[in-house]
N, C-alpha and C positions, 0 to 999 in steps of 0.2 A: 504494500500500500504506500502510496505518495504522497504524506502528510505534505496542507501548504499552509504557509504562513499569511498573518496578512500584511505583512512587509513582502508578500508573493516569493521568496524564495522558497524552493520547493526542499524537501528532503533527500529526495534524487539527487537533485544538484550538488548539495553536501557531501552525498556518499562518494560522487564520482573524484572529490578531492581526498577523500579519504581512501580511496580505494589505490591513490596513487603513493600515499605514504604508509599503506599497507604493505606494497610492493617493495618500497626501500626500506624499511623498518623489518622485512624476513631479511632481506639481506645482512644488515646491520646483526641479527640474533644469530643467522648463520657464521660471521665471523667471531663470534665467543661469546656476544654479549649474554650473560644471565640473571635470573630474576635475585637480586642483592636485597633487597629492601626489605627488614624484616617487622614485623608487627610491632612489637615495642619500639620501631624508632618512627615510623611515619604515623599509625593509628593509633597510640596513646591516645586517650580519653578522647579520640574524635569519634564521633557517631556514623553510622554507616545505616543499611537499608538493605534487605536481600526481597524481592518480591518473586516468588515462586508462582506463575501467572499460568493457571487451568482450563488453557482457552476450549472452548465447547460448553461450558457450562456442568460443570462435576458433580456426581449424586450425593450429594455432602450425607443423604439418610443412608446408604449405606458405607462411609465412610466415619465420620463424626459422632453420629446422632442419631445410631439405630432404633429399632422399634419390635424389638424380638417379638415374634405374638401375633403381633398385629397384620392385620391382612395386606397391608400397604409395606411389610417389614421386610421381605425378599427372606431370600435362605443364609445371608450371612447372618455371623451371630458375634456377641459382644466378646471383648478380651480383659480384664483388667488391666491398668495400666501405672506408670508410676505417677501420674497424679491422680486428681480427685473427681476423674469419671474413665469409663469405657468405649472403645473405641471400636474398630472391624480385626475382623481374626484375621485380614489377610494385612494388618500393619504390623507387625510383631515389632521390629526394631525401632519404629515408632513406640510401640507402646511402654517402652522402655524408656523413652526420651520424652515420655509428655508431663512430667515435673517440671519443665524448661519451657512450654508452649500451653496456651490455653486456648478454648473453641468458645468461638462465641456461637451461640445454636440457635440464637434471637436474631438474626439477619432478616429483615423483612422488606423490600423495595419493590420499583414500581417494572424496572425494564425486563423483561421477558424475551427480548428479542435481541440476536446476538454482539450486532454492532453499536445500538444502544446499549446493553447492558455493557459493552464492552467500557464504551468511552464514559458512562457514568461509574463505574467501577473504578477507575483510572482518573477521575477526575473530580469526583462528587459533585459533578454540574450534569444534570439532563443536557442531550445536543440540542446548541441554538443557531440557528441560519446566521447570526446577526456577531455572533461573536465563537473563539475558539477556545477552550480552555487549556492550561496547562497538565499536564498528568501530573501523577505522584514524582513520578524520576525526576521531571523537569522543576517540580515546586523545590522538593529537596535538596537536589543536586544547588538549585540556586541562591538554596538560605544554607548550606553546610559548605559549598565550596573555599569561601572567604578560610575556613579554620588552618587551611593545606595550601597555602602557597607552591609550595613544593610540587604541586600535582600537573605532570606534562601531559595526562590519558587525558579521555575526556570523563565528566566526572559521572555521566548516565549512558550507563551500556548497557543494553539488552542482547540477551543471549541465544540463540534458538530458533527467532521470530522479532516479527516487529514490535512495536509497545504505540501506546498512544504518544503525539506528539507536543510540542514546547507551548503552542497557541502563542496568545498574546507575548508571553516572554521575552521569545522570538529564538532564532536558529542555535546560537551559544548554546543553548540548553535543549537539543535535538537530544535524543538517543543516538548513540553509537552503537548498532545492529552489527554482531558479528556472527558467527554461526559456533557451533558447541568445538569446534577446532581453533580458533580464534581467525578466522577470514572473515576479511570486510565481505568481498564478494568473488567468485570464482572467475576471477580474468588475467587473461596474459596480457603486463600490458605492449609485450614486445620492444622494450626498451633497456637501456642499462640504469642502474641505479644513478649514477652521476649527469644522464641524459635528463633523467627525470629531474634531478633536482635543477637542472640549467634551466628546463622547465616551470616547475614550478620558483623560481625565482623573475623571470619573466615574468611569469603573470603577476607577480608578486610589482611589478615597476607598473603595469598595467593597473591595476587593482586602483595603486597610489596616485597614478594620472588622472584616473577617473574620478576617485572623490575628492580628490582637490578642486572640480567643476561643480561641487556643490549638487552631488547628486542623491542627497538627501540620507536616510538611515539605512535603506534599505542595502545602501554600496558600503555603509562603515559596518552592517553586520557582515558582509561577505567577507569584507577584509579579515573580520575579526576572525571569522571561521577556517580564512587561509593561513592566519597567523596558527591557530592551535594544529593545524595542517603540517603546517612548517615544523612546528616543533614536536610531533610524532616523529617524524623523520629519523632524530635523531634519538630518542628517546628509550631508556635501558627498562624503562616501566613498561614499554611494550611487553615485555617478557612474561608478565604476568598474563597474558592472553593463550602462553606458548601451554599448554595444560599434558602436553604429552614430554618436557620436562619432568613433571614426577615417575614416581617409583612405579613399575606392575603392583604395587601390590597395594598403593594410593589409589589407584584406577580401579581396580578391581574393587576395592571396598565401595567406590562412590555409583558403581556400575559401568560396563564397557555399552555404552549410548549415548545418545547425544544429553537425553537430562542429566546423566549421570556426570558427564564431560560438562554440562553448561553449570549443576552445583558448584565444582571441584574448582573450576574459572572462577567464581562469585567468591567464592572464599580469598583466590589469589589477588581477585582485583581489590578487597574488600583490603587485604591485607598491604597493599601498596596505598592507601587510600581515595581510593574510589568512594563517594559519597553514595548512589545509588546504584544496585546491579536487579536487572529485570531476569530472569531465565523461566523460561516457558516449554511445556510442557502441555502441547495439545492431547487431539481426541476422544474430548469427552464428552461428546456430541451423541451418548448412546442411548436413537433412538428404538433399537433395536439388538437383542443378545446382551443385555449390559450386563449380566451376571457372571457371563463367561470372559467378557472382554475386561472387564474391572480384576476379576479371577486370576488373568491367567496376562495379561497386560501392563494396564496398567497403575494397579497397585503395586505390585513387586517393582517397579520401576523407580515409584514416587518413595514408597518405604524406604528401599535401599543407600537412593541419592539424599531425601533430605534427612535421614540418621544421622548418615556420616557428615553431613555438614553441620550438621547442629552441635556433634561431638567433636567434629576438627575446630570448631572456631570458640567451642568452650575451653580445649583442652587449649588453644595457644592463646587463651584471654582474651578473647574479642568477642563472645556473645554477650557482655553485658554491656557493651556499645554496641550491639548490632541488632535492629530487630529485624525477626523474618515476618512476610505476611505470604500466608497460603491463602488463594482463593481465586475465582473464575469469573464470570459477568453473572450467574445466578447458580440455582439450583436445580433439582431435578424433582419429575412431580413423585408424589407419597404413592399414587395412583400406575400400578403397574400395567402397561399397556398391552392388547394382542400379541406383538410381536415382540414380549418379553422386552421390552425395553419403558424407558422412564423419560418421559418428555419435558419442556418449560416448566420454572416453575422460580418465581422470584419472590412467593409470599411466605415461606419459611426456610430458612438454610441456616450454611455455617459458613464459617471463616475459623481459620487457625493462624494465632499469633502468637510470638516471646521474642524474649531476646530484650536488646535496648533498655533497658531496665523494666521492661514489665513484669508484670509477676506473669509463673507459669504454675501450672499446674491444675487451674481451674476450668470447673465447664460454668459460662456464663449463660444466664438465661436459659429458657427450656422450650418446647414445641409441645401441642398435645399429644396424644398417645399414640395418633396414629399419622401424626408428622405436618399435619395440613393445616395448620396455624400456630403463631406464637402466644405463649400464654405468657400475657404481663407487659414488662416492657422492653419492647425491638428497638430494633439497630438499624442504621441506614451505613450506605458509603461515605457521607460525610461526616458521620460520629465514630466511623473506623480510619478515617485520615484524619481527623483532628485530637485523635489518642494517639495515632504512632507520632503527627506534628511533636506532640507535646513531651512524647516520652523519647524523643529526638533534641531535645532542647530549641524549638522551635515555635514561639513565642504566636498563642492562637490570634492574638489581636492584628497579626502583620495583615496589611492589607496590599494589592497592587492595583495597579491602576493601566486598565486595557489599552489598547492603542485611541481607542475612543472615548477616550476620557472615562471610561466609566470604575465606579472603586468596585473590589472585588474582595472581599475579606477571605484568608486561606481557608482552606477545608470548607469552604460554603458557610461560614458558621456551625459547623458539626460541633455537637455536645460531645463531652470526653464518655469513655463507655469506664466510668468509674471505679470499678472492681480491677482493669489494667494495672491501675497507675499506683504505687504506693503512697 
């Protein structure tokens, strides 16, 4: 997809720069450079973000917030777990690690439909013809970059798949989209690395010719974007993208797949400090077989990978500056369908979050018995971004202000979901 801005530069356009300091940046890690930067000296006490993004929409009722019994409950069944609810038998290594993460089971919203639910998930703003909003990556990345001078990556990468884009912000705070190997995009660009940089140095005298005629913002974002371009280039922090660096036996723990490869990245990037890491992990789209394909797919995949990232970045001190958030654009219905599959379903779900100094371990809120409403009080996308804002040290009153003058308060105003936060 081709996020545009409405300073009109496109994301397209972006990548094709970056796809060209993709190409001098292998070369650069093919003559020795390796990933040097370790936890303790760049991510002390700075905050980070992992978003573990469930595109299709995930059966949170048989993953989260089962309903053994019940006719809506399917055939899995519950596990204990090490915090203070049950989860699905096909998490196991999960359920070992959910004293660190807690479910919220009160998710209740309005979009049911996959591209709205998508960009309100990622945004906490419903789509408006009239204006674009920023995502989570892009809000974050923009209020945590300031702590990391130091930081030459870009500071919001998504991993896997695209993520939603910067909106009003504008391009600085694009996602950098790479794939769970670390490639911008699969191109030769048929040059030499020193050709390219003569290259991009031209444009570079170009770029400068052109806004010096006063060509408005839209020319000093581009510049800006070629300058962090330029400085990829050379950059040792690329390293952390390089994920087949580690051990077999690293790989193996986090899964040999692309999720497994896009966690094991989030950690690395998290650890050079990256302020925001998106990694995605589709097909949850099951509107048919979901028992077998959750069974035998993709739960052992999701288990696997976010165990081991939960346990890698507690063991090297960094989950309690880092929060994860698990979740998709909705849920799936309580209502099991003909073709053994579970359709829309945005009026009762879950989300899974810890890390960042939230508390873990708890199941927040409840659904009734047989999963088809919330009993008490729900949660929206804006009261789940305005809890990680805040347990980010990200100050709920910040407001910005569109390209249209209009103010726009973070998190949409989202209430904190209280039980999170100490």
């Amino acid at each position: 997809m081709n996020y545009r801005t409405p300073n009109g530069m496109s994301r397209r356009h972006f990548m094709r720069h970056m796809a060209g300091a993709s190409a001098l940046t292998g070369s650069a890690l093919a003559m020795g450079h390796t990933l040097t930067t370790h936890a303790g000296e760049l991510a002390r006490n700075r905050k980070s973000a992992i978003l573990l993004w469930m595109g299709g929409g995930p059966s949170t009722i048989d993953i989260w917030d089962l309903k053994p019994g019940s006719a809506t409950g399917g055939p899995f069944k519950p596990i204990a777990t090490a915090g203070d609810m049950q989860i699905s038998e096909h998490m196991p290594m999960m359920a070992k690690n959910m004293d660190k993460m807690s479910v919220v089971r009160s998710m209740s919203t309005r979009e049911a439909d996959h591209m709205r639910g998508r960009y309100y998930m990622h945004t906490g703003y419903v789509p408006n013809p009239n204006v674009t909003h920023p995502s989570y990556g892009s809000v974050i990345a923009h209020e945590l970059a300031a702590q990391r001078p130091e930081l030459e990556i870009p500071p919001f990468v998504s991993v896997g798949g695209g993520s939603e884009g910067p909106g009003f912000l504008g391009m600085a705070w694009a996602p950098f989209s790479v794939n769970s190997s670390g490639q911008v995009r699969n191109l030769d660009m048929g040059i030499t690395p020193d050709r390219l940089t003569q290259r991009m140095q031209a444009l570079k005298l170009l770029e400068t010719e052109f806004i010096s005629q006063d060509r408005g913002i839209s020319a000093m974002e581009h510049a800006k974007v070629l300058d962090k371009t330029l400085n990829l280039m050379t950059s040792k922090q690329m390293a952390a993208f390089k994920v087949a660096q580690e051990s077999e036996e690293v790989k193996e723990r986090y899964g040999q797949n692309n999720f497994g490869r896009g966690c094991l990245m989030a950690r690395r990037l998290v650890e050079v400090g990256v302020p925001f890491v998106e990694v995605n992990l589709g097909g949850w789209d099951n509107h048919q077989n979901i028992f077998t394909t959750l069974q035998n797919q993709r739960l052992p995949t999701l288990d696997q990978a976010m165990s081991a990232l939960i346990e890698d970045l507690e063991q090297r001190g960094l989950l309690e500056d880092t929060a994860i958030i698990w979740m998709g654009e909705f849920g799936r219905t309580p209502r099991i369908n003909g073709n053994t599959g579970r359709d829309h379903w945005a009026r009762s779900w879950s989300v899974a979050v810890g890390g960042g100094g939230l508390n873990g371990g708890l199941a927040i809120g409840k659904t009734n018995e047989d999963g088809t409403r919330v009993e008490g009080q729900s949660y929206t996308s804006e009261d789940l971004m305005a809890t990680v804002c805040q347990s980010l040290g990200i100050s709920l009153e910040t407001t910005f202000t569109s390209r249209s003058g209009r103010p726009m308060k973070i998190a949409n105003s989202g209430k904190m979901i209280k039980e999170l936060i100490s």
